[in-house]
C-alpha positions in Angstrom: -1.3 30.2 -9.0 0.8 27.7 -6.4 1.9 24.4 -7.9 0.3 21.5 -6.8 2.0 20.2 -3.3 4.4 16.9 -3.5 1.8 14.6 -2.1 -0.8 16.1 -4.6 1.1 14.9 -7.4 2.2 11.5 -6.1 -1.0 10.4 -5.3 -2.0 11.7 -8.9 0.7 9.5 -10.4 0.0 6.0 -8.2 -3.7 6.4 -8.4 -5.1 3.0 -10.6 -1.6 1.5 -10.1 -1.0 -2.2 -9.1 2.0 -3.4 -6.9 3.2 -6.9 -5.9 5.3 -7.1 -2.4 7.3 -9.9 -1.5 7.7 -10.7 1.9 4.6 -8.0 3.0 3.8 -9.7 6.1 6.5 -8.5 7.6 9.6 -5.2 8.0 9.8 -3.5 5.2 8.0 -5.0 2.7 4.5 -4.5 5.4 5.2 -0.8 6.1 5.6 -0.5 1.9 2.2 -2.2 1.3 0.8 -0.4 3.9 2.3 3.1 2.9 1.6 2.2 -1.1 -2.3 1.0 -0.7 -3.1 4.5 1.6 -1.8 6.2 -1.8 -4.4 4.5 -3.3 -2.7 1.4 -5.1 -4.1 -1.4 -5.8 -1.3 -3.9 -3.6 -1.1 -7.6 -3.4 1.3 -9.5 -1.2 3.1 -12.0 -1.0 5.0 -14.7 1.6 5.6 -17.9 2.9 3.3 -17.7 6.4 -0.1 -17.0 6.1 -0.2 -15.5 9.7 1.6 -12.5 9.2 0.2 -11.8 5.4 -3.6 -12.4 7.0 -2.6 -9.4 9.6 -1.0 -7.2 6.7 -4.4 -7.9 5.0 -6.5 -6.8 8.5 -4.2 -3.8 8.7 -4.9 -2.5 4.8 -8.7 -3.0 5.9 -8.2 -0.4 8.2 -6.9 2.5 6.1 -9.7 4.3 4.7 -10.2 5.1 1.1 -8.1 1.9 0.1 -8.7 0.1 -3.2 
């Protein structure tokens, strides 16, 4: 029997989870949403300009199987 792969078990363990992101319209804090909600978490995001959070929000919409 092989052990389950790395990115088996990660999205196992963020599966049903909820994460807050400052800054996620932009840098690092996008990519993390991003990254975070194709593992299947639930992410909300926060910043000061609407712009940039509205095209975070448009980019999430286009990752399939997101929550």
């Amino acid at each position: 029997m092989t052990a389950p792969s790395t990115q088996t078990t990660l999205q196992t363990r963020l599966q049903n989870k909820v994460a807050i992101i400052t800054v996620g319209g932009s840098g690092i804090g996008q990519e993390l949403a991003l990254r975070l909600a194709s593992e299947g978490v639930r992410v909300h995001i926060l910043g000061r300009s609407g712009g940039p959070l509205q095209e975070t929000a448009a980019m999430h919409d286009n990752i399939p199987n997101t929550p």
